[in-house]
C-alpha positions as CSV (number, residue, x, y, z in Angstrom):
1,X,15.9,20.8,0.6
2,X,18.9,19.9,-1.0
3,X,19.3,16.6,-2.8
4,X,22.3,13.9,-2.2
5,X,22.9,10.8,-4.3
6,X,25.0,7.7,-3.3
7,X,26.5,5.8,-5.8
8,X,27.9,2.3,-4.8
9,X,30.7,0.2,-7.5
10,X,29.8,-3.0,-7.8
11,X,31.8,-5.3,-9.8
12,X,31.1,-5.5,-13.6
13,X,29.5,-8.1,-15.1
14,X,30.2,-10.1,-18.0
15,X,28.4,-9.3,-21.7
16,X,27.6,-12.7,-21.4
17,X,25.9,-13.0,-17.9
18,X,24.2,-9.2,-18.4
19,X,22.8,-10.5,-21.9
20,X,21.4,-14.0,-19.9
21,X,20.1,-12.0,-17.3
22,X,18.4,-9.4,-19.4
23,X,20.6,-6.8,-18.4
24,X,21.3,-4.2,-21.2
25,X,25.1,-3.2,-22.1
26,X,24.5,-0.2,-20.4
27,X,23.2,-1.5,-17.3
28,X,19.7,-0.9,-17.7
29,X,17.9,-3.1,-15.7
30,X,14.5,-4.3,-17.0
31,X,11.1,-3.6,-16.3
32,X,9.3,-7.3,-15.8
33,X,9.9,-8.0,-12.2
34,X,8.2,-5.2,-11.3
35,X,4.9,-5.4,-14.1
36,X,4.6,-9.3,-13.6
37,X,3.8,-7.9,-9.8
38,X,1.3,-5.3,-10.7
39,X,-0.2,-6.7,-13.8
40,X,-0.2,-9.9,-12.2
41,X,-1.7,-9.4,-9.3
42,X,-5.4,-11.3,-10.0
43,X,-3.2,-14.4,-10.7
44,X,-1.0,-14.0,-7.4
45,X,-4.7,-13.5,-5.7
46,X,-6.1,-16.6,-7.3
47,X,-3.0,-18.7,-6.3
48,X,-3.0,-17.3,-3.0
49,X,0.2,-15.8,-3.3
50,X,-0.6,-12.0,-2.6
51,X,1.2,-13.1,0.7
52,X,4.6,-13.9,-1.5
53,X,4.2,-11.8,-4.6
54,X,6.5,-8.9,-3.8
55,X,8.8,-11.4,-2.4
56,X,8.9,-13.8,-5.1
57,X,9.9,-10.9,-7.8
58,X,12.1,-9.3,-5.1
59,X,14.4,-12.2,-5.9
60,X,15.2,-11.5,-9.7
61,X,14.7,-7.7,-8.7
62,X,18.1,-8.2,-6.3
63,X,19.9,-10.6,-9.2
64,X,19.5,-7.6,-11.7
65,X,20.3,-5.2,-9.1
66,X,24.0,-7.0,-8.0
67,X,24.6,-7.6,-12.1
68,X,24.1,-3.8,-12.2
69,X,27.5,-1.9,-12.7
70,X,26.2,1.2,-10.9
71,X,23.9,1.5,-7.9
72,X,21.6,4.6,-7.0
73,X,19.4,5.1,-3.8
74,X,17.7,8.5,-3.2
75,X,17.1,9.9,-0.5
76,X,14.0,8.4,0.9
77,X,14.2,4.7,0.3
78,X,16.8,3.4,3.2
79,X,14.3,4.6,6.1
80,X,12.5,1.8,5.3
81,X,15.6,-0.8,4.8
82,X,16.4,0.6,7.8
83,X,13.5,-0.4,9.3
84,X,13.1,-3.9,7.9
85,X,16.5,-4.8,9.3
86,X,15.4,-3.6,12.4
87,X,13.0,-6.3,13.0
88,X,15.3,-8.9,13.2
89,X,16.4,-8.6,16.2
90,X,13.3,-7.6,17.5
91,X,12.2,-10.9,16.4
92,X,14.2,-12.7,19.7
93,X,11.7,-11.8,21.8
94,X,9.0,-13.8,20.1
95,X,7.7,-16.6,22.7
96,X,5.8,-19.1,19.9
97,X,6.4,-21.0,16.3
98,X,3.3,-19.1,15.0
99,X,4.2,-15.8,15.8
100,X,7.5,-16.4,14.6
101,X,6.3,-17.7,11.4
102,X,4.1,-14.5,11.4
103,X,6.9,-11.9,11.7
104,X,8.9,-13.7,9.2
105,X,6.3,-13.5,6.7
106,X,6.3,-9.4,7.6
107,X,10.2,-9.5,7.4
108,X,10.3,-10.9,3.8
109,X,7.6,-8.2,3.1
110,X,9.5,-4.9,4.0
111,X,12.8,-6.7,2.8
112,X,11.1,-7.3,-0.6
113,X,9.6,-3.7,-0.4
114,X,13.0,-2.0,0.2
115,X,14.4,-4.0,-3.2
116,X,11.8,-3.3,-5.4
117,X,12.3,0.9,-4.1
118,X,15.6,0.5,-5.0
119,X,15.1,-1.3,-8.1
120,X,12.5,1.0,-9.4
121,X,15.0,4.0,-8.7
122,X,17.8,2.4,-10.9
123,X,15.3,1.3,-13.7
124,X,14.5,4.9,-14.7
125,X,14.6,3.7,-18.2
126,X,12.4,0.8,-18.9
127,X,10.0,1.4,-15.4
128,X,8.5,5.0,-16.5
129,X,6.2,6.5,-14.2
130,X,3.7,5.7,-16.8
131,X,4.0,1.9,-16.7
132,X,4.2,2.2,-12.9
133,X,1.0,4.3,-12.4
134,X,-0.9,2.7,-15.1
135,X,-0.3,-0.6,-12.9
136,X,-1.0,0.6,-10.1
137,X,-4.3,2.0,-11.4
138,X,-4.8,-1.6,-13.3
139,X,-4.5,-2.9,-9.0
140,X,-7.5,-0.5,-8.4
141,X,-9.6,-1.6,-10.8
142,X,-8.9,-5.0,-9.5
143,X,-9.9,-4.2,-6.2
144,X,-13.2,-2.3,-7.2
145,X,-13.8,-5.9,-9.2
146,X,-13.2,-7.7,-6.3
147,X,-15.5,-5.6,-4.0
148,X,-18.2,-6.7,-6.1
149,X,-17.2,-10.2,-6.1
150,X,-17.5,-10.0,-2.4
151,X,-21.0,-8.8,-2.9
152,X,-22.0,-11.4,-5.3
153,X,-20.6,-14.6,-3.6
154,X,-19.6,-13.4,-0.2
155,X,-19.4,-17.1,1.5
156,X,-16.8,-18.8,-1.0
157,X,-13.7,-19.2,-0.2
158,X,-10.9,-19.7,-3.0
159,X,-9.2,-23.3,-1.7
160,X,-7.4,-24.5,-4.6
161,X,-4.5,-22.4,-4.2
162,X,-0.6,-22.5,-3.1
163,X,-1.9,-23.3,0.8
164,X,-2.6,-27.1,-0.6
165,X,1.4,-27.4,-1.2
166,X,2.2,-25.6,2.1
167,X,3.8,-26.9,5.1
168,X,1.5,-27.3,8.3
169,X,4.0,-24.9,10.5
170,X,2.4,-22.5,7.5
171,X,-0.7,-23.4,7.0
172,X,-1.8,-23.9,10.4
173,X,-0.9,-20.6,11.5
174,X,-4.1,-18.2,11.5
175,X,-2.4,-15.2,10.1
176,X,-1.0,-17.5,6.9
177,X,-3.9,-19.4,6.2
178,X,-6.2,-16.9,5.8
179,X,-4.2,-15.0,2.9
180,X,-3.7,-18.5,1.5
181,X,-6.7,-18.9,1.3
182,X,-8.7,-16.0,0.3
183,X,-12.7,-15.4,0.8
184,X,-14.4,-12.9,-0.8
185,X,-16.3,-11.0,1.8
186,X,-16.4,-11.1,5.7
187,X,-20.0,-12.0,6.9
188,X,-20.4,-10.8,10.5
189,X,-23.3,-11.2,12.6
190,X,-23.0,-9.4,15.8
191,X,-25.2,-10.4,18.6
192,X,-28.5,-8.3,18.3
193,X,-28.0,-7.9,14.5
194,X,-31.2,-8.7,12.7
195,X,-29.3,-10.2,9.7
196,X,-25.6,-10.8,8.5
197,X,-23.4,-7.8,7.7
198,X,-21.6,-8.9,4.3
199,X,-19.0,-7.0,4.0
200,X,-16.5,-7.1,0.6
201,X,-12.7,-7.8,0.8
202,X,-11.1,-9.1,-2.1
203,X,-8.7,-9.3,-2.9
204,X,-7.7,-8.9,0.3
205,X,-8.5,-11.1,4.1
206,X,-10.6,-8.6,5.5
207,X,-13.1,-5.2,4.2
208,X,-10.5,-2.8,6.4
209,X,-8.0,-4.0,3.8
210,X,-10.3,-3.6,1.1
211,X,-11.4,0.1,2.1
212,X,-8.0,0.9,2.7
213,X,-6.7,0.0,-0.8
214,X,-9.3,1.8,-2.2
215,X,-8.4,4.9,0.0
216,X,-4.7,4.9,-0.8
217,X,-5.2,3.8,-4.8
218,X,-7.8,6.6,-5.6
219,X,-5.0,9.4,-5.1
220,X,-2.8,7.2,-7.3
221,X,-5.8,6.3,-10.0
222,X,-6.8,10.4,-10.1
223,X,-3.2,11.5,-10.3
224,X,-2.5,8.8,-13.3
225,X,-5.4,9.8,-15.2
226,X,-4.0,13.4,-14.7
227,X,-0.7,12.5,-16.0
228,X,-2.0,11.2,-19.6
229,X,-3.7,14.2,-20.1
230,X,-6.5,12.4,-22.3
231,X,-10.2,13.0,-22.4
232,X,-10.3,8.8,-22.5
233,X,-8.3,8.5,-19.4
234,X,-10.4,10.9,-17.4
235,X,-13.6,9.8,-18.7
236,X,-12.3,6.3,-17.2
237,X,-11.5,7.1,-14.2
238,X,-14.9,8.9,-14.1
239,X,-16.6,5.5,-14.5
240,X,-14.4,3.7,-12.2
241,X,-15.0,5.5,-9.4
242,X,-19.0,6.1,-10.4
243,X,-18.9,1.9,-10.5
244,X,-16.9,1.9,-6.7
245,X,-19.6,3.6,-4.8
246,X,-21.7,0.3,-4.2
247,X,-18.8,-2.1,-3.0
248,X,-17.6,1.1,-1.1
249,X,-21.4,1.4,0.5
250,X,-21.5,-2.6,1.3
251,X,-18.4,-2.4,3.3
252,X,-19.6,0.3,6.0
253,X,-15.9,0.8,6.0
254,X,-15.4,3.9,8.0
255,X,-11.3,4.3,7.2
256,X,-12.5,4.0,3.5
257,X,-14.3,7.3,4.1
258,X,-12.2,9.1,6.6
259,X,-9.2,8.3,3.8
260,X,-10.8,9.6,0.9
261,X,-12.2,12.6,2.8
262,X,-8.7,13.1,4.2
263,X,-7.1,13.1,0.8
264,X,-10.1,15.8,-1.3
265,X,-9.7,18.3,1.7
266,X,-5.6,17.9,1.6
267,X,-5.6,18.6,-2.2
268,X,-8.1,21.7,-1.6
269,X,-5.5,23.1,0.7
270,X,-2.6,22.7,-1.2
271,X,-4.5,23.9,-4.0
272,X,-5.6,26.7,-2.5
273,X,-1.7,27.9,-0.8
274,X,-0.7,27.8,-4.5
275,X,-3.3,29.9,-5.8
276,X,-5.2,27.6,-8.2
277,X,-8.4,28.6,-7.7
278,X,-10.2,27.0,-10.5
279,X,-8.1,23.7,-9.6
280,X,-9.8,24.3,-6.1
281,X,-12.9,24.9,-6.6
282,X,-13.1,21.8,-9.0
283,X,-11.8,19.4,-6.4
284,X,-14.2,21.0,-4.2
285,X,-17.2,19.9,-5.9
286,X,-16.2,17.1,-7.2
287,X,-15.9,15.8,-3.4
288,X,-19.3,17.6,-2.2
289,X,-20.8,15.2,-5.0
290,X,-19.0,12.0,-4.3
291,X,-19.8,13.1,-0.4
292,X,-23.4,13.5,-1.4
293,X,-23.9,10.2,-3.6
294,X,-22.3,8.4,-0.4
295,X,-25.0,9.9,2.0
296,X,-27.8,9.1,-0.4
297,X,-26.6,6.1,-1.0
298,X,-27.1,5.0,2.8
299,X,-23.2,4.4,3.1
300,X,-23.6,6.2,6.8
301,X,-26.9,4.9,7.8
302,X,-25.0,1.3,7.2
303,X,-21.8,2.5,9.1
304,X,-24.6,3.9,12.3
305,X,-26.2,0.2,11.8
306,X,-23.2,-1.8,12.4
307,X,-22.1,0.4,15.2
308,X,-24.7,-0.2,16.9
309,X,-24.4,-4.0,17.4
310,X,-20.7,-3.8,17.4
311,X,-19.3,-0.6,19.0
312,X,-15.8,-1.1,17.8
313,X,-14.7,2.6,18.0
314,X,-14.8,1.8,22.0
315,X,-13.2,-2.0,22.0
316,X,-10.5,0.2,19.9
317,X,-10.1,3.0,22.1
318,X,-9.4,0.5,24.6
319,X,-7.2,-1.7,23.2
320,X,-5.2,1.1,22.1
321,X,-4.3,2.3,25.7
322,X,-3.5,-1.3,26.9
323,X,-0.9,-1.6,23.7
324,X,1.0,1.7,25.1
325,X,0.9,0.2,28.4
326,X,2.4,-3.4,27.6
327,X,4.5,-1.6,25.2
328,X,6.6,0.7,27.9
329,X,7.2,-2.9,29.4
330,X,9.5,-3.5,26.8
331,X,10.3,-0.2,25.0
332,X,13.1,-1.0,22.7
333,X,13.0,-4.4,21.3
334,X,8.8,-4.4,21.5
335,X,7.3,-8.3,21.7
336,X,8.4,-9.4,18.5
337,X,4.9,-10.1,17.3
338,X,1.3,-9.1,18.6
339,X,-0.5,-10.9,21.8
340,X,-3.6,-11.9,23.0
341,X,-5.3,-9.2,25.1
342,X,-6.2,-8.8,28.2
343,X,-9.8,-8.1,28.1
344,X,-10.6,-8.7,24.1
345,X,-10.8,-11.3,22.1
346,X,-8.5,-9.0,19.5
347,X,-4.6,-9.3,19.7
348,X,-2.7,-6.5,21.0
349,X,-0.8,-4.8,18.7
350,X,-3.3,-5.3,15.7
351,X,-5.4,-2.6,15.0
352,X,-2.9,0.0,13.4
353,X,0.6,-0.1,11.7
354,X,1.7,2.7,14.4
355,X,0.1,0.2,17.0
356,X,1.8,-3.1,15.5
357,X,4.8,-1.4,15.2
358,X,5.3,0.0,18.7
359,X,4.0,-3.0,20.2
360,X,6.4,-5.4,17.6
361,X,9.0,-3.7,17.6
362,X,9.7,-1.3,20.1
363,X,9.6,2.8,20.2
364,X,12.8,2.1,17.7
365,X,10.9,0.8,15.4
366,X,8.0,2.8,15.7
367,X,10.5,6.1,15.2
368,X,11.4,4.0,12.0
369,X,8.8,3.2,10.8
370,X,7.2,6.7,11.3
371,X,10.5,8.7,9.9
372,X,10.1,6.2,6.6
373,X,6.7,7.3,6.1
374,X,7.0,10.9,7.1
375,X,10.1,11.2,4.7
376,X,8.3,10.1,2.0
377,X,5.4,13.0,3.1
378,X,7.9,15.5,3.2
379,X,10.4,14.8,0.7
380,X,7.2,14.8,-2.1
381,X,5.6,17.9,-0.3
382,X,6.8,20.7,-3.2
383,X,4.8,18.2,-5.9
384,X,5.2,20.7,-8.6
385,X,2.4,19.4,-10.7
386,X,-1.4,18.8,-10.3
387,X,-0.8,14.7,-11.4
388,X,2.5,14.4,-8.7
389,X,0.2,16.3,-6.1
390,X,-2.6,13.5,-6.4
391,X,0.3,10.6,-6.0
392,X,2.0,12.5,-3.4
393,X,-1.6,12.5,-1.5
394,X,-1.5,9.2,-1.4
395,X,0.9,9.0,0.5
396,X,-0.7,11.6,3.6
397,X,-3.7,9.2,3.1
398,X,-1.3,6.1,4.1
399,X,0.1,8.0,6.7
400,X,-3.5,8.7,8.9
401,X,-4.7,5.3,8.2
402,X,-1.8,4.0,9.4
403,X,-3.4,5.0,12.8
404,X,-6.2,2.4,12.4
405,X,-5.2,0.0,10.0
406,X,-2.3,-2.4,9.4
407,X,-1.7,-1.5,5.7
408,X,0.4,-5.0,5.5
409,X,-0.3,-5.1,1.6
410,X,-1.7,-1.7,0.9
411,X,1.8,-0.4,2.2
412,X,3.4,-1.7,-1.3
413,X,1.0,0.6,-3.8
414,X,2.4,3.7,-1.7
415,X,5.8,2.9,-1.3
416,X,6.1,2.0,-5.5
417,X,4.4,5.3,-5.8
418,X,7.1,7.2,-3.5
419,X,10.1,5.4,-5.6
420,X,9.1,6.9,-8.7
421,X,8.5,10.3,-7.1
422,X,12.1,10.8,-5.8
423,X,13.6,9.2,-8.3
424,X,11.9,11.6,-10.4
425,X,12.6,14.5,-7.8
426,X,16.2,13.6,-6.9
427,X,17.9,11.7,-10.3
428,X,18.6,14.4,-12.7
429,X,15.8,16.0,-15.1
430,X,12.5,14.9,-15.1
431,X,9.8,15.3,-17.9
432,X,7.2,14.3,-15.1
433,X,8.7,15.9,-11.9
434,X,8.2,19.3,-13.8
435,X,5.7,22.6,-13.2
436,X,4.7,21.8,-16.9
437,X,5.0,18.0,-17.2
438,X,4.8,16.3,-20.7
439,X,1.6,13.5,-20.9
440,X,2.6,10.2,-19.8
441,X,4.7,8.0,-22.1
442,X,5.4,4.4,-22.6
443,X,8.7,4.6,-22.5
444,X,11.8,7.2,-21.7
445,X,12.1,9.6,-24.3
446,X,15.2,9.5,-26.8
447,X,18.0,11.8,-25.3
């Protein structure tokens, strides 16, 4: 595959305006907008402003970016402009205030996710793929934290948070107000259940979110811990994931397992095509004993429990075929938002970024939206080392769960992920992108 970069003139700024702005002489842009989002992201949870986050650092992300003499996309990152500009006129065929307020929340979302691809790809020199990873990996600690949170004090609800200031066209939409104001844990009680299923989510509204962070992060987290090529960092991660196994078992999330499952036998095979047989039949253990602690742990026996008082693998199957349905009723320009259902009391066009997207925003969109994710698949498939391999799983993980789950947040970790990989693949010489990569640093090497 052969690479192509555009380079876009913009018009020079001032030593003046660069040096107020943070810009350095030689247009480096700087790394802050991006680690206040990462590093930040318990305080944006605690505010109730993981809704906004992206979109509030998108906005000095785009100042830096227009002050920036030069301008460099690689391939990869404008499917998914591409896509976010697509929804707007999708958005016309949106019948309510609510749903309106609730596609312009997603708008601002992919909008901001497109910037900060874009920004990460021209900051090669203060955003290293150390400081990204290293955040990202920071996020999946948080989320393990939060899992047990949800365990501890599942019925409180944070309520002093940014949704006190918002307007009532906001905060009385359903979709809004319960990101503004995050609980800790669903508690479900199906009819026939004997007692209350509490399941863990935060940081997030609901335990699919939480298992699917988890899913998508560990790839991210493994390949990280890879990349520093420390006994420390692996030891870490050791204990990490040892210390997710119990939030993992309360949720009875089923994407959680199908995602990590997914991503050990994807590495085994890849491992395997190349020939690194020790590499293999590492990985290969290492999942049979995770898989084994997650049996004996009664993570299945929970997941049989709940099905059996809520049979949601049928209400899905279901709701599926009558989103395709209502979708070839309006096949290029979709609905603009998700609908109440004919038959359940679930929305069409919720269960499943595919889903959402074809019944949103058309078969357009959904051929967007699944050539931005397969891009990102493909373009990172020759991952020449063992650490890239692990962050390019991630993104194959993303991809199936994107099936069953709307990844509305969980979407960001990849996509960051994906930004540093072709930027390491595509900009000129990488010490990372590299069949013999040096350990993780800090900051760019001298030279």
């Amino acid at each position: 595959m052969t690479s192509t970069n555009t380079t876009r003139r913009r018009p020079a700024a001032s030593a003046r305006q660069r040096q107020r702005l943070g810009v350095g002489e030689d247009g480096a842009l700087p790394a802050w907008p991006v680690l206040v989002f990462l590093w930040g992201y318990p305080i944006f949870w605690m505010l109730g402003l993981l809704l906004f986050a992206l979109v509030i650092m998108a906005v000095p992300m785009l100042a830096f970016l227009i002050m920036r003499r030069r301008l460099f996309v690689a391939p990869g990152v404008l499917p998914w402009a591409g896509y976010a500009l697509w929804m707007i006129p999708c958005m016309l065929m949106i019948d309510t205030l609510g749903r309106f307020v609730s596609t312009g929340v997603q708008l601002s979302q992919f909008i901001a996710l497109a910037i900060a691809m874009v920004y990460i790809v021209n900051a090669r020199e203060s955003l290293t793929p150390a400081r990204i990873f290293n955040g990202l990996t920071y996020i999946w600690i948080f989320v393990i934290i939060g899992g047990y949170l949800g365990m501890l004090f599942p019925e409180v609800r944070l309520t002093m948070t940014i949704g006190q200031l918002l307007p009532s066209v906001l905060s009385d939409n359903d979709y809004v107000r319960e990101l503004v104001y995050p609980n800790l844990a669903e508690v479900q009680t199906p009819w026939g259940a004997e007692e209350p299923f509490v399941r863990p989510s935060a940081p997030f509204a609901y335990t699919n979110g939480w298992g699917s962070a988890i899913a998508v992060l560990t790839p991210i987290a493994i390949g990280t811990a890879i990349g520093h090529r420390t006994a420390r960092a692996i030891w870490l991660l050791v204990i990490a994931v040892i210390a997710a196994v119990p939030p993992a078992v309360a949720t009875t999330n089923r994407g959680l397992f199908l995602g990590l499952a997914v991503g050990v036998v994807y590495v085994v095979i890849r491992l395997a095509m190349l020939g690194k047989w020790l590499a293999t039949i590492w990985v290969t253990i290492l999942g049979l004993a995770v898989s084994a602690v997650l049996v004996m742990s009664g993570f299945l026996d929970g997941i049989m429990a709940r099905q059996e008082v809520s049979d949601t693998t049928e209400g899905r199957g279901n709701l599926y075929v009558e989103t395709f349905e209502r979708a070839l009723a309006s096949p290029i320009l979709g609905y603009g938002a998700p609908r109440p259902s004919f038959f359940s009391e679930i929305s069409v066009g919720t269960q499943g970024a595919i889903w959402n997207t074809m019944f949103s925003f058309g078969f357009v969109g959904l051929a967007l939206f699944a050539a931005a994710l397969l891009t990102g698949v493909f373009r990172t498939f020759n991952a020449p080392n063992l650490s890239t391999l692990w962050i390019h799983t991630s993104i194959v993980v993303a991809t199936v769960l994107s099936l069953f789950y709307g990844l509305d947040r969980q979407l960001v970790f990849v996509c960051l992920a994906v930004a540093v990989l072709l930027r390491e693949k595509y900009l000129g010489p990488s010490d990372y992108w590299s069949p013999e990569p040096l350990p993780f640093r800090m900051t760019k090497r001298a030279g």
